[in-house]
C-alpha positions, 0 to 999 in steps of 0.5 A: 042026102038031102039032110048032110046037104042041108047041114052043109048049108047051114054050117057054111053059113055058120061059118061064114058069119063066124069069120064076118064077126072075127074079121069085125073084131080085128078090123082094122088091122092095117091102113085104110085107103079112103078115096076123094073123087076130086082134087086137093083142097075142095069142099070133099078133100076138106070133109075127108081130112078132117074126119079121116084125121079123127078116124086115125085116133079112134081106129088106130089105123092111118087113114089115108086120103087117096085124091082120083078127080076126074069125069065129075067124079066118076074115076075115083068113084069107080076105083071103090066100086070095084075094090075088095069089099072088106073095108080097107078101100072107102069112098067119100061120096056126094050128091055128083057121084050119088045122086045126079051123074047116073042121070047125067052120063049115059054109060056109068060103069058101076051102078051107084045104088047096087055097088056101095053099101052107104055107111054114113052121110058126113055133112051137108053144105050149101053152095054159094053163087060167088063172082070174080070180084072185079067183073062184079064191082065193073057191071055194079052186081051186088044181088041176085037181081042185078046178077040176073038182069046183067045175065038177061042183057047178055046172055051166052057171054058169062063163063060158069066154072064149076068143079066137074060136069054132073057136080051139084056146083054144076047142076045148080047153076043149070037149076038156076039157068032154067028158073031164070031163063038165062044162059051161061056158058058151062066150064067144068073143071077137075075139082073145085080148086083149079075151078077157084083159082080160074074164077080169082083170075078171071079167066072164069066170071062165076061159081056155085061152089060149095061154100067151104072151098069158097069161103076163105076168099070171101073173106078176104074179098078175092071172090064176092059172095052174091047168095047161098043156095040153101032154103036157109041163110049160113050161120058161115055168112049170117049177112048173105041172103039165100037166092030164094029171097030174091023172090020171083021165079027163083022163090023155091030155089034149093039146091045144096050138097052133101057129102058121105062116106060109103063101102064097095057093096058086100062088105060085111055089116059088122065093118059097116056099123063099126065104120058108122059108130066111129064117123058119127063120134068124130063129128061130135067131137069139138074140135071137128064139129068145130072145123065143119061149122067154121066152115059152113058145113052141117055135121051129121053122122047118121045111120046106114040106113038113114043114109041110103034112104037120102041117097035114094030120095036125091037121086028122084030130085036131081033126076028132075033137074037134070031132065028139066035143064037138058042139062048134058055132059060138056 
């Protein structure tokens, strides 16, 4: 008896593992939802489409861009968490929804770690502290320094937009707060766009956007860049320093973002491996890793693996931050 059970066992796992590796070779079959857990035209809905786009051909599925935004990108995170894991729904993930909103919102209702299985981080960005340029050029803000004494000479009077709470836009300027000693008043937004579009007109005094969705009016002079987050300066803007250059407290200042594509937990490595092979194709592509660089992003398309182990060691350093600032959900 114990033997025909253990001949069932085996065979059902043998069977199981056929199908795996049968559906692997099929997939994909049909179109591939990949869900943006903010609004159109941030830095995430911009990494999503040009990979998405590059995945279509090499797949020769459409890869459709699915935009959820919402609770600091919690809803669409959630949809994902909670779909079929055979690979047909994706989730183009952050620092926000990976990293830091498990420490920030005390009732998630998915578990970040043991819900998704990681396929691929896509790219990093750093952020970039911008202002409305009028109320810069107005109080004669040019650097960090200046920024921080007009900060210091009023405080509570500034209005920091960022694209949702628990955002990596949102806890930098926490990190930046407590380094400082400064206070500005928190506006979180449903995405980077509308939080751009607020802080052009002036309804917001500043950001620390991911560069990418900021960098466009830069340019043309709408928002002024004051300096990058990152520990290196942007190959995107040479000639704007990084704000620990500014020294003093904010000399270890680092807090940039990333952004990669994950599955519901469960979905079979085949799938998983398949998905990796082919994200870290397109962006070597040229015309992708092209587009990214162009736009201050890192491309880089590593392992499963490598990636969960990111996710986790993030996840201890924004932990701190979020503990260090009191940051809360607004």
């Amino acid at each position: 008896m114990k033997i025909q059970r253990w001949i069932s066992v085996v065979a059902a796992a043998a069977l199981a593992c056929a199908s795996s590796f049968i559906h692997a070779e099929t997939y994909p079959d049909k179109p591939i939802r990949l869900v943006v857990p903010f609004t159109a035209a941030g830095t995430t809905d911009i990494l999503a489409r040009a990979v998405g786009a590059e995945l279509s051909k090499s797949l020769g599925q459409q890869v459709i861009i699915d935009n959820r935004p919402g609770a600091g990108g919690n809803i669409g995170t959630e949809i994902v968490a909670k779909s079929a894991p055979d690979g047909y729904t994706l989730l183009m993930g952050t620092v926000g929804t990976h990293a830091i909103n498990q420490s920030l919102y005390p009732k998630l209702t998915f578990d970040p770690i043991k819900d998704f299985a990681p396929v691929s981080l896509v790219a990093a960005v750093p952020n970039v502290l911008v202002l409305n340029t009028a109320f810069a050029e107005k109080n004669h803000i040019t650097d960090v320094k200046s920024f921080v004494a007009y900060l210091k000479a009023h405080p509570g009077k500034l209005n920091m937009a960022s694209s949702g709470n628990g955002t990596s836009i949102h806890l930098a300027g926490e990190l930046f707060k407590t380094q400082t000693g400064t206070f500005m008043v928190h506006i979180p937004y449903r995405g980077s766009s509308p939080a751009v579009t607020d802080l052009i007109g002036g309804q917001a005094d500043l950001m620390f956007d991911n560069l990418p969705s900021s960098l466009p009016f830069i340019k043309t002079g709408k928002l002024r860049a004051i300096a990058v987050t990152s520990s290196k300066r942007s190959p995107a803007l040479p000639d704007v320093p990084t704000i620990a250059e500014s020294g003093g407290e904010l000399a270890n200042f680092e807090a940039s973002s990333w952004f990669g594509i994950l599955a519901p937990a469960g979905t079979p490595k085949e799938i998983v491996d398949k998905l990796q092979q082919e994200i870290a194709k397109s962006l070597s592509s040229p015309a992708v890793k092209e587009k990214l660089v162009a736009q201050g992003a890192e491309p880089i398309g590593n392992t499963p693996a490598q990636f969960a182990a990111h996710i986790q060691a993030e996840t201890r350093k924004w932990s701190k931050v979020v503990k260090d600032s009191g940051a809360k959900v607004d």
